[in-house]
C-alpha positions as CSV (number, residue, x, y, z in Angstrom):
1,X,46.5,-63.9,-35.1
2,X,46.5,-60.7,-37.5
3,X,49.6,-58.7,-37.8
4,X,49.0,-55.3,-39.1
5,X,51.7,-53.5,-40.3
6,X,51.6,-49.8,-40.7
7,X,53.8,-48.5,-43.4
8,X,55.5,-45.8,-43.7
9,X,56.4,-43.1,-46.1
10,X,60.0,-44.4,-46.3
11,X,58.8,-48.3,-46.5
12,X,59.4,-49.8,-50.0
13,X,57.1,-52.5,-51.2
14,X,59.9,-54.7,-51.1
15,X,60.6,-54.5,-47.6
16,X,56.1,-54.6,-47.0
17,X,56.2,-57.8,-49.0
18,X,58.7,-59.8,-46.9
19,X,57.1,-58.4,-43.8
20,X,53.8,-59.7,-45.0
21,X,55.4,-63.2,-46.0
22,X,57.6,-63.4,-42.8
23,X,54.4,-62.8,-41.1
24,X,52.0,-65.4,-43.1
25,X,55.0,-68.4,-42.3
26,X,53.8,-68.4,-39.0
27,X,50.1,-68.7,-40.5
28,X,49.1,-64.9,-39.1
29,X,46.5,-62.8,-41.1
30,X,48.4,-59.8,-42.1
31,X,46.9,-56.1,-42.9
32,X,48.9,-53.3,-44.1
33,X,48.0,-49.9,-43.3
34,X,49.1,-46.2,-44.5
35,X,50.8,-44.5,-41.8
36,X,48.3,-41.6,-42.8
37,X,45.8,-43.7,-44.4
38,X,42.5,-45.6,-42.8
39,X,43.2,-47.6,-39.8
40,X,40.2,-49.6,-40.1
41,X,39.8,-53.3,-38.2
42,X,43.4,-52.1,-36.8
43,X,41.9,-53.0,-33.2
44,X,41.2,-56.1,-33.8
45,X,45.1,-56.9,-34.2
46,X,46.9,-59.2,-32.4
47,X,50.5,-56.8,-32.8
48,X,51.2,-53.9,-34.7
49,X,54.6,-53.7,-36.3
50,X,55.6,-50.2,-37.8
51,X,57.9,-50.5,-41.1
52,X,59.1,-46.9,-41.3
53,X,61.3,-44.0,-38.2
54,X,60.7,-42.8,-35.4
55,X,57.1,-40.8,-36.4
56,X,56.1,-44.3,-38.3
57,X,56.6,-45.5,-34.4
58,X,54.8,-42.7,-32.9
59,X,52.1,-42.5,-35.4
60,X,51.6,-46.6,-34.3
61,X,51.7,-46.0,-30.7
62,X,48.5,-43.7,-31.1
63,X,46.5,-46.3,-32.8
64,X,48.0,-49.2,-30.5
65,X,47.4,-47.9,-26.8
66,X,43.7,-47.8,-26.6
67,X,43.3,-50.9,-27.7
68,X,46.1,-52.4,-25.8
69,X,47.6,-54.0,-28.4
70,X,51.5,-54.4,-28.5
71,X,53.7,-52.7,-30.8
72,X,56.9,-53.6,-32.6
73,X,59.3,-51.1,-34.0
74,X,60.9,-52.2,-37.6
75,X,63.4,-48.9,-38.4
76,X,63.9,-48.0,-41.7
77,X,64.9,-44.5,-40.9
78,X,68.4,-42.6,-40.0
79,X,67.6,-42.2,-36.2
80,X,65.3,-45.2,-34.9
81,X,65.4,-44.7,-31.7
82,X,62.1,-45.6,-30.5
83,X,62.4,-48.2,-32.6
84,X,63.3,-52.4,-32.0
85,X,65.2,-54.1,-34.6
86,X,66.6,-53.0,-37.5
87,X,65.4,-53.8,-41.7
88,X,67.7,-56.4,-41.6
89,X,66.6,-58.2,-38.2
90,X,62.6,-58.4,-39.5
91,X,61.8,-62.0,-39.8
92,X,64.1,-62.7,-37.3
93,X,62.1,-60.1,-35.4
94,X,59.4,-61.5,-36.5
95,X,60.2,-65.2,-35.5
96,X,61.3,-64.2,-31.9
97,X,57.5,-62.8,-31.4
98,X,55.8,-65.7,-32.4
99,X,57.6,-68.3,-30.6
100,X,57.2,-65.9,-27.6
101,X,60.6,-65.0,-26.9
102,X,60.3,-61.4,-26.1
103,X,58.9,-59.3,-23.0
104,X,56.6,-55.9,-23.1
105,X,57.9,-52.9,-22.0
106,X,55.1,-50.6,-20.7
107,X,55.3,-46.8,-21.6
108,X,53.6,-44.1,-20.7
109,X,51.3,-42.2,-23.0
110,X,50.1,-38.5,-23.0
111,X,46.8,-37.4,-22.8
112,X,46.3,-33.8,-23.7
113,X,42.7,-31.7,-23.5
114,X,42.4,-27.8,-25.0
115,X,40.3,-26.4,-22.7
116,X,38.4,-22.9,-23.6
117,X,36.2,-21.3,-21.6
118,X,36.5,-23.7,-19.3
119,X,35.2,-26.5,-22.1
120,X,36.8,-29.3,-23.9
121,X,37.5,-28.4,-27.2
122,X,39.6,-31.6,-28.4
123,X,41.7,-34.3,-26.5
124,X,44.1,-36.1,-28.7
125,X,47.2,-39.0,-27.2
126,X,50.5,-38.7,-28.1
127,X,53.6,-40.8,-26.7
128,X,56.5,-38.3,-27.0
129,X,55.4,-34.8,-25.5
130,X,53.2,-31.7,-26.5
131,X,54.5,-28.3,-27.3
132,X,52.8,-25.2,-26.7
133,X,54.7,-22.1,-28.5
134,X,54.1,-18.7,-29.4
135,X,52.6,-18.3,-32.9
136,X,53.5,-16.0,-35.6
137,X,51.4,-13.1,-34.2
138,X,53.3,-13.5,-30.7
139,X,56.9,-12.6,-30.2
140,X,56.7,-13.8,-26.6
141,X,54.4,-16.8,-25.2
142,X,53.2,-15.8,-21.4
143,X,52.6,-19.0,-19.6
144,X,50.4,-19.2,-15.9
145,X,51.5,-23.0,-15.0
146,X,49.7,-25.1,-12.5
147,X,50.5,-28.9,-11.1
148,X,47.2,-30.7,-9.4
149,X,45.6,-27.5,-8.9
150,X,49.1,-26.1,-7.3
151,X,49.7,-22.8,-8.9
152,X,53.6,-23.4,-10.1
153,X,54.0,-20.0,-11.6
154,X,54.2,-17.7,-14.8
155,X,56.7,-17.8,-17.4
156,X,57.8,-15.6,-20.2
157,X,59.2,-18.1,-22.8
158,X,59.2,-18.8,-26.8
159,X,56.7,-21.6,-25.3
160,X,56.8,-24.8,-23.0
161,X,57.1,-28.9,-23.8
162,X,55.6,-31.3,-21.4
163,X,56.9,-35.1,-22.5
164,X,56.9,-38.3,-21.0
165,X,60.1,-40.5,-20.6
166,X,60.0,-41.5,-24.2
167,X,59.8,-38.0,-25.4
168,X,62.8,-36.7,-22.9
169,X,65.4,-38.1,-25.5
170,X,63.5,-36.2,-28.5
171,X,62.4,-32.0,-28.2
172,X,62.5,-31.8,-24.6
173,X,66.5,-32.9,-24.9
174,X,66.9,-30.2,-27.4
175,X,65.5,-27.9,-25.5
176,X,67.5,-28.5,-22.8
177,X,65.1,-31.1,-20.7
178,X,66.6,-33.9,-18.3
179,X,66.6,-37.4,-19.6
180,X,64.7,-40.2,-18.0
181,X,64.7,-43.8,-18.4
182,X,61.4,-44.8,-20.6
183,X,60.0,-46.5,-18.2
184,X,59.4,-44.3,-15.6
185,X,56.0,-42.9,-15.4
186,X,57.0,-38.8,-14.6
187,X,56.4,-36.3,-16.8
188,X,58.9,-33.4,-17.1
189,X,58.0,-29.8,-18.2
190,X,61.1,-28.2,-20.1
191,X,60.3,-24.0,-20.9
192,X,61.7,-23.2,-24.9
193,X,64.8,-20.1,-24.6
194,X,62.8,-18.7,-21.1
195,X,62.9,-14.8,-20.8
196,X,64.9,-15.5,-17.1
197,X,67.5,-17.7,-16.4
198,X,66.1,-19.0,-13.4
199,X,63.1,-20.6,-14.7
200,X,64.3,-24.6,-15.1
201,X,62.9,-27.9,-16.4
202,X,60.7,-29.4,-13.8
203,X,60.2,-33.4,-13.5
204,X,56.6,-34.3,-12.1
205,X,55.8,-37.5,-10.2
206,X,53.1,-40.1,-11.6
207,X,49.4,-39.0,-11.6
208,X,49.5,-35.0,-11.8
209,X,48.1,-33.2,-14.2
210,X,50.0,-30.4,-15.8
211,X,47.9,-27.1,-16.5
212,X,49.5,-24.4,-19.1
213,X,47.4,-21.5,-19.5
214,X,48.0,-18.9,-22.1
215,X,48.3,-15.5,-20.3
216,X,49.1,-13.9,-23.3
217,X,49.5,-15.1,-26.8
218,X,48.4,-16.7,-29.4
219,X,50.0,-20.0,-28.9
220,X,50.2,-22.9,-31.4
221,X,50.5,-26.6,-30.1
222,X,51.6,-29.6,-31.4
223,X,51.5,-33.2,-30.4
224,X,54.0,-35.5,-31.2
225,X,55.9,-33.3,-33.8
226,X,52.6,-33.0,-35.8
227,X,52.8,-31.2,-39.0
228,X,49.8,-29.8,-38.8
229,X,49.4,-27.1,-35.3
230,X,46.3,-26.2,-33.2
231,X,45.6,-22.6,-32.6
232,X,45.1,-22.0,-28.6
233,X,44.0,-18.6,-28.2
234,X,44.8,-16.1,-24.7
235,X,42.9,-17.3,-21.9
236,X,42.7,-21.2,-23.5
237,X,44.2,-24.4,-21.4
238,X,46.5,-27.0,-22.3
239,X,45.7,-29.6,-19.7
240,X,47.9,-32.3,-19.5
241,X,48.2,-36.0,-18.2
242,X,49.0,-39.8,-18.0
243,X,46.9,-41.8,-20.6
244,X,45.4,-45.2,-19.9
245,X,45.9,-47.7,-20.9
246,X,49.7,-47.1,-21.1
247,X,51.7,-48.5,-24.3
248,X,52.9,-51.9,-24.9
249,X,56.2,-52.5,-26.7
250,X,57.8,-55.4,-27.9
251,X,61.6,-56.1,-26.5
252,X,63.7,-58.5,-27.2
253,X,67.1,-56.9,-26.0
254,X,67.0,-56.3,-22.2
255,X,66.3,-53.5,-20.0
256,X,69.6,-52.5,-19.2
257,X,70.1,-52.4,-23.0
258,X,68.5,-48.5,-23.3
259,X,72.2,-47.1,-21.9
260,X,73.9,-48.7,-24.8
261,X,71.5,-47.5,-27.2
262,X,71.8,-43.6,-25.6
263,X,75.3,-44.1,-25.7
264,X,75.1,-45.2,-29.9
265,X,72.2,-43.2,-31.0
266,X,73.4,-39.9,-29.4
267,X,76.7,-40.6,-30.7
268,X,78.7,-40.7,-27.1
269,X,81.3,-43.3,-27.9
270,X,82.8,-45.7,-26.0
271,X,83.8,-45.1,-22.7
272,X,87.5,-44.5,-21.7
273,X,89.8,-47.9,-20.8
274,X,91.4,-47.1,-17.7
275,X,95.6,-47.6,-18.4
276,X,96.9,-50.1,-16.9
């Protein structure tokens, strides 16, 4: 089997090298990748294990999905929450997948086409969400929102996110979106600091398509916290649905395991003992 790992700006060669020798115990072929380097032979993997945070993981799940490869999460980073196992768990990591003891954990993946003049300009995948928001030129983003060719409405708002379950614990739940358990295969629409108080986050069953168009703008958009923005001009689409293949992640903790993890990595606390 090959194992490539995809490193990530935070990933020290120290921490590559015993990934690459945990990996070659087990007699695997190992590459390692830049997380914003080449990704060539990457689909010929048999796993793809990202050293690095949460946008090492999201950078991984791009590359992984098409190819249907599964992907394990190694956190390096503060947050980690898309992420598996810890630096310290990653031979033991490691280990588990190779003698099989682990399950996959499917997750929907975003598939977003810019539409102008009625034309596909781009489509790109992402697992988190995409964000469509007024640009520097625009104080204001007008939005004319459609659901499977149901016209939805028009808002006035600093711009709109549409996520998947993933990506309702990152932007959306900043923005004020719902969270749902990763699994689930809706989509949710959360509008950014809307112009009326009335206009609320929306969650979407499996298998529509979510329309934004720019009534008036500019508009930027970004995919998966991207650094780097895509200009959407007044009168352009933001089309938006469920990618597949979907995602496959490595597990080794449960599935009932996710609450515990909200509860730690949003920083809840234990719950109350009852007094006797």
């Amino acid at each position: 089997m090959k194992i490539c790992f995809l490193r990530g700006p935070g990933a020290e060669q120290a921490i590559v090298d015993r990934a690459v020798a945990a990996a070659r115990a087990h007699n695997a072929e190992t590459i390692v990748v830049e997380r914003d380097g080449s990704s060539n032979d990457i689909d010929k993997a048999g796993l793809i294990v990202t050293l690095g945070g949460d946008g090492t993981f999201l950078a991984g799940a791009r590359l992984a999905a098409p190819h249907e490869i599964p992907i394990l999460g190694v956190n390096l980073g503060r947050l980690g929450f898309l992420t598996e196992v810890e630096e310290t768990q990653l031979e033991r990591g490691l280990e588990l997948f190779f003698e099989g003891s682990y399950r996959i954990e499917e997750r929907t993946m975003l598939e977003v086409a810019h539409l102008s003049d009625d034309r596909v300009r781009a489509r790109s995948i992402g697992l988190n969400e995409v964000v469509v928001e007024h640009s520097g030129e625009a104080r204001i983003l007008r939005l004319e929102i459609d659901v499977g060719g149901q016209a939805v409405g028009v808002i006035d708002a600093d711009g709109a996110i549409v996520a998947t379950a993933s990506g309702s614990t990152a932007y959306a739940l900043a923005s004020g979106g719902p969270i749902l358990e990763p699994t689930l295969r809706d989509l949710v629409l959360v509008p950014m600091n809307p112009f009326a108080l009335t206009v609320r986050p929306i969650v979407f069953a499996p298998g529509q398509d979510i329309t934004l168009k720019v009534v008036r703008g500019p508009a930027e958009m970004r995919l998966d916290g991207g650094r780097q923005g895509r200009t959407v001009a007044t009168g352009d689409q933001i089309r938006c649905g469920s990618h597949e293949p979907s995602l496959k992640v490595v597990r080794f903790s449960p599935p009932e395991s996710f609450y515990v993890r909200l509860a730690e990595k949003l920083g809840w606390g234990r719950p109350l003992v009852p007094k006797k």
